[in-house]
N, C-alpha and C positions, 0 to 999 in steps of 0.2 A: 554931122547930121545924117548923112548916105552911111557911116557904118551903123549906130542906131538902128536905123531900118531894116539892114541887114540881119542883126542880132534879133529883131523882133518876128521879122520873117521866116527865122531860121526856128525860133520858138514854136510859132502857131504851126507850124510844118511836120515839127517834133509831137507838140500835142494830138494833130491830127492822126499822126501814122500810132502813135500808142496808143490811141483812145480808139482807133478802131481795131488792133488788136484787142484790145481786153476784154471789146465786143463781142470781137467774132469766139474768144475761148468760151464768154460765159454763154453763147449760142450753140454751143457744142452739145448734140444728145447723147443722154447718158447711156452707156452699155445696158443691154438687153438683160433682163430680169430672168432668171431660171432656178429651177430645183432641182436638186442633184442627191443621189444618194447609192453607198454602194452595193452591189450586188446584192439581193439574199441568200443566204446557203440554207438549204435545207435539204432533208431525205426524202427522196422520189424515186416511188413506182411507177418502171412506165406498164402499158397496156395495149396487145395488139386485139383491136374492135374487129366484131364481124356481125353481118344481120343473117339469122338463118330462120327455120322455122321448127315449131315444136310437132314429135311426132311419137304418137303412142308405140311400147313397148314392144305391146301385142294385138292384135288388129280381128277379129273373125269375123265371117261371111256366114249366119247361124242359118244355115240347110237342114232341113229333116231327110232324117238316114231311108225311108221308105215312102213313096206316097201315099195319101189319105185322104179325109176329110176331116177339114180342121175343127174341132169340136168345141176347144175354151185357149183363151188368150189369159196367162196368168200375173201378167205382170201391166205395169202402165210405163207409157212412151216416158224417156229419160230416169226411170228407177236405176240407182246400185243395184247391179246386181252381182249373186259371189255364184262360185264355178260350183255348179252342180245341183243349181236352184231348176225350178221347173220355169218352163215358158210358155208352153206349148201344148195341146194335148188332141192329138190324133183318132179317130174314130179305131178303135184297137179290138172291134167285132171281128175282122175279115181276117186280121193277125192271129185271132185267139183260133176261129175258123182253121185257120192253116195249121197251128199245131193242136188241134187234137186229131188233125189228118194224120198229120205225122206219128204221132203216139199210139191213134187206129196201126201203122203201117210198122213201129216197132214191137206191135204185140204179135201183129200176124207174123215178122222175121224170127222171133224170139220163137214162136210155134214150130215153124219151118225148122228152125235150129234142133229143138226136142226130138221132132221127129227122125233127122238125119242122124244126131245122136244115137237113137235107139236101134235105127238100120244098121249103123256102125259096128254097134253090141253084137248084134244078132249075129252080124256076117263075120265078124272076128271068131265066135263061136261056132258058126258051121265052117270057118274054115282050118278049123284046126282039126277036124272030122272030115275033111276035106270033101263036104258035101257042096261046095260053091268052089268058084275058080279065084284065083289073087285077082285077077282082072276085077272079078265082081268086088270084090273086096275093097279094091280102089277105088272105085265107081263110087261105093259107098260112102268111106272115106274123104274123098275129093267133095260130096254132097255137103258135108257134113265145113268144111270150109267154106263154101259158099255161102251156105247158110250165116255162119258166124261172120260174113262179112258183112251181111246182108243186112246182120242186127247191129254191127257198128254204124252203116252208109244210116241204121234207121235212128241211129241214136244222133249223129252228127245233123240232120234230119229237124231231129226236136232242139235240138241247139240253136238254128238258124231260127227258127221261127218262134224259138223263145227271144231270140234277140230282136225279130220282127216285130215281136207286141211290147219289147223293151223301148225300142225307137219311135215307138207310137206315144212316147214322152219325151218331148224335146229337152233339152235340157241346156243351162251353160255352158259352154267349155271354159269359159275362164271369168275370173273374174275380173269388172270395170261398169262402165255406164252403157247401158243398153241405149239403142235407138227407138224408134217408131217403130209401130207393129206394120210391116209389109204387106200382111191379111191379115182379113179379121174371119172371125167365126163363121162359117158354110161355105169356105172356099175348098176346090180340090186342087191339091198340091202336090206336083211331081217331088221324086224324092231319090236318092241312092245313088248320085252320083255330082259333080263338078259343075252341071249345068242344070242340077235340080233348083226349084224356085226360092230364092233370098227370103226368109222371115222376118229377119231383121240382124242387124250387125250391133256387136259387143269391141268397145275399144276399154283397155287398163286404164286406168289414171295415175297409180300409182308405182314406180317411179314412171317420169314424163323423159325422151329422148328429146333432144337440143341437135339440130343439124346445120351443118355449115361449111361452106367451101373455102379452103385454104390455101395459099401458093406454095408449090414445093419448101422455100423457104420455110414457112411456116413448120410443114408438116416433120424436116428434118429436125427444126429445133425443139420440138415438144417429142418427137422418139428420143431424141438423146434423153433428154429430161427424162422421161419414159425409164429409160436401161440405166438410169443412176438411182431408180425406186422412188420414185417421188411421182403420185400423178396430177397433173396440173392442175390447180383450180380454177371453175371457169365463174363469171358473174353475169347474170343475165337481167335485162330491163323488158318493162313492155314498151308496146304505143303510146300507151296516158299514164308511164311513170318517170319520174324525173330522176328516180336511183336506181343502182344496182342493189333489189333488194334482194333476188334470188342467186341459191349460192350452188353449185355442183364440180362434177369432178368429168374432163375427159376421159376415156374410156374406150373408144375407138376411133382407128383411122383407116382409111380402108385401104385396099390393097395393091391400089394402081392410078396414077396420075393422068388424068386426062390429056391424050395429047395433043386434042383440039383447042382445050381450052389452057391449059396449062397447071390447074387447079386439082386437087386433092379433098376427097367428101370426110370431114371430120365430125364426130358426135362426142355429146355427152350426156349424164344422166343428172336427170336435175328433181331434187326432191316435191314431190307433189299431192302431201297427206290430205290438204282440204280441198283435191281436186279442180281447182278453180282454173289450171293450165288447162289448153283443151287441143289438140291435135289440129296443126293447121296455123295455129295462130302464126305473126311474125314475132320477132324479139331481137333487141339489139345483146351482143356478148364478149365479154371482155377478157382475154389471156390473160394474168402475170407474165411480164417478162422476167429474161432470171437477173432475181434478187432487187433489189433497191440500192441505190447510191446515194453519194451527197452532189449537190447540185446546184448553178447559181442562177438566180432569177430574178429579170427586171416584169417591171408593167409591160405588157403587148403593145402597149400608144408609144413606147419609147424607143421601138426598132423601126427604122426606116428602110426607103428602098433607094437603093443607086445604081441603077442601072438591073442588070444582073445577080446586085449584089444585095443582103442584109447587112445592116448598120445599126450601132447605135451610137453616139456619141458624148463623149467622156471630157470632160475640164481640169484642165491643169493647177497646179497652186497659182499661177499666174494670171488665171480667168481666160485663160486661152483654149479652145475648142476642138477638138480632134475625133475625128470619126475613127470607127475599129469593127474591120469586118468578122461578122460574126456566124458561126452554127448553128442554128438553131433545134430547139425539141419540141415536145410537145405544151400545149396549155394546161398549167395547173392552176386552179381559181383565178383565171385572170391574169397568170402569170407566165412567161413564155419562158423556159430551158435554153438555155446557154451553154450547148455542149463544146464549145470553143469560141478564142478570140478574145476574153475578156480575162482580165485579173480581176480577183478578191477584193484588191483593193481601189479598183475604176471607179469615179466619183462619174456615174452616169446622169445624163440628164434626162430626167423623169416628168416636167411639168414646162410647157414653154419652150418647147423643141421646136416650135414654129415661129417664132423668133431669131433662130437661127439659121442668117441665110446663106452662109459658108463656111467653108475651113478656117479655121486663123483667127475668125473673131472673137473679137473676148467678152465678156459674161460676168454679173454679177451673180454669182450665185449663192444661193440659201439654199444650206442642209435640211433633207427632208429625208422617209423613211419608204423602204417599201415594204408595203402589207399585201399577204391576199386577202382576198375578196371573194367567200363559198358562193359558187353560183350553182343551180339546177341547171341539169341538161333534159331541156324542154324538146329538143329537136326530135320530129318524129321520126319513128323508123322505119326505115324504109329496106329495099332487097340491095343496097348497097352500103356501106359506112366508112367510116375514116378507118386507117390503116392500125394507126397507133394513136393514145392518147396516154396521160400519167396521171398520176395522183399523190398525197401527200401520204407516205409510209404509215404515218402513225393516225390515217383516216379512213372512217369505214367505210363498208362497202356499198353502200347505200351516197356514198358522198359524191 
């Protein structure tokens, strides 16, 4: 009877301890859920960004060459105007006054001249009869020079004061978009010099200069490029545009690096047929770097941080999880550059990376794909910008 009990005992003791094992396994939660997919490779441009501002070609301060009274305003505030158009027009009585003084004063030199002439004759012929002395004869002579300078100083004379009643027509120097009239009609206006009165200022439109400050770096890599014949092409946006729709070419760099700030003044010229650029404005602008490569690219949400360091993390055939520190580049649609750290064939984990709460643990994972994602760069622009960004080789300039 006592062994019976024993056997029985020994049973339900057995059932107990396996029946809460098989408990505790099917209590067991299942491995974390994730998506994994490897690298993208594709061909990328990168791009070193700068914000500078746009500044006209040619710039003038329109002064009238003589003072006056300003008679007729020929043009209206913000007209095209081209080089040699009238603007302005001067009260050109007082100018016309002064050359026929003049012309009066080239007729009397001219007389004067005749006359010395004729003494000349004279005294040439009584001195050969030697009824006059050489002395008088020179005398003559020497008149007779004076005279003929007299009708040059009176000719150069009518020149000036022809150009006097010339300037009494203001005129373009260049062509561009005129400003506002500085005066208007019955004003007196000094004139003929640097600090004569502003009538109004003429700026080009066409082409527009693109300015911007660059670190020695910069300015090194784009001379060499320079002296290999090639001039770099730049890509410019505005404030309220989301592409790089405008397109030009560097062009200058100037001739000495600042050595306060450690910066170099770079320009370019940027085409601007329908005028719409306008001197002043800001604009964000994009280098090429040299050439395009191939390159591999996860989603941005799939690098993490540890510590110091970038990460992203890659699974094993065996569902086991391993981080791999990584380089990184720039954003392209959404996508971050992997200039090291990673293989081609790294099954990263792209979806459900928060899941993952350390090394070593293993992972159900489902293959999944990485796409980009074209995004607009809506950020406005400001007098500073990112260093570098990239783009997809085979995408325009506008992207």
């Amino acid at each position: 009877m006592r062994t019976v009990k024993i056997v029985a005992a020994s049973a339900v003791l057995a059932f107990a301890l396996y029946g809460c094992s098989s408990q505790g396994e099917a209590g067991a939660p299942p491995p974390p859920a994730v998506t994994v997919a490897t690298p993208l490779v594709q061909t990328v441009q990168d791009w070193d960004e700068f914000a500078g501002r746009f500044e006209a070609t040619q710039s003038v301060d329109v002064r009238a060459r003589v003072g006056g009274y300003v008679s007729a305003v020929h043009f209206r505030d913000g007209d095209y105007v081209r080089r040699g158009q009238l603007l302005f027009t001067l009260d050109a009585r007082p100018a016309q006054a002064a050359l026929a003084s003049a012309r009066a004063t080239l007729s009397q030199a001219q007389a004067q001249l005749g006359l010395a002439r004729s003494e000349l004759t004279r005294a040439e012929t009584l001195l050969e009869s030697q009824a006059i002395s050489q002395a008088e004869a020179d005398t003559r002579r020497s008149a007779v020079t004076s005279a003929e300078a007299a009708v040059a100083a009176a000719n150069a004379g009518i020149r000036a004061r022809e150009l006097d009643v010339e300037f009494t027509r203001v005129t373009a120097p260049i062509s561009g978009r005129v400003s506002d009239r500085r005066v208007d009609p019955g004003n007196l206006v000094a004139g003929g010099s640097s600090a004569a009165d502003v009538l109004t200022t003429i700026v080009s439109s066409s082409p527009i200069y693109f300015t911007f400050d660059g670190s020695e770096a910069v300015a090194l890599k784009y001379q060499r490029e320079a002296r290999q014949g090639g001039a770099a092409p730049i890509q410019v946006r505005l404030q309220d545009e989301s592409g790089y729709s405008r397109t030009g070419t560097l062009d200058f760099t100037d001739n000495a690096i600042d050595t306060a700030s450690g910066v170099i003044r770079l320009r370019a010229v940027i085409p601007n047929a329908d005028g719409f650029l306008k001197p002043g404005m800001f604009g964000q602008a994009r280098l090429a770097g040299a050439g395009s490569y191939s390159a591999m690219l996860v989603p941005d949400a799939a690098v993490a941080t540890d510590q110091a360091r970038r990460v992203v993390y890659v699974v094993a055939a065996d569902g086991s999880v391993t981080p791999k520190t990584v380089q990184l580049g720039p954003l392209v649609d959404g996508l971050r550059v992997i200039r090291s750290g990673l293989a081609a064939n790294d099954r990263v984990i792209i979806s459900g990376l928060q899941r993952v709460q350390q090394p070593g643990v293993k992972v159900q994972a489902t293959a999944g794909r990485i796409q980009p994602v074209a995004q607009e760069d809506s950020a406005p622009v400001t007098t500073s910008a990112p260093a570098s960004s990239a783009s997809f080789a085979n995408s325009g300039a506008g992207q």
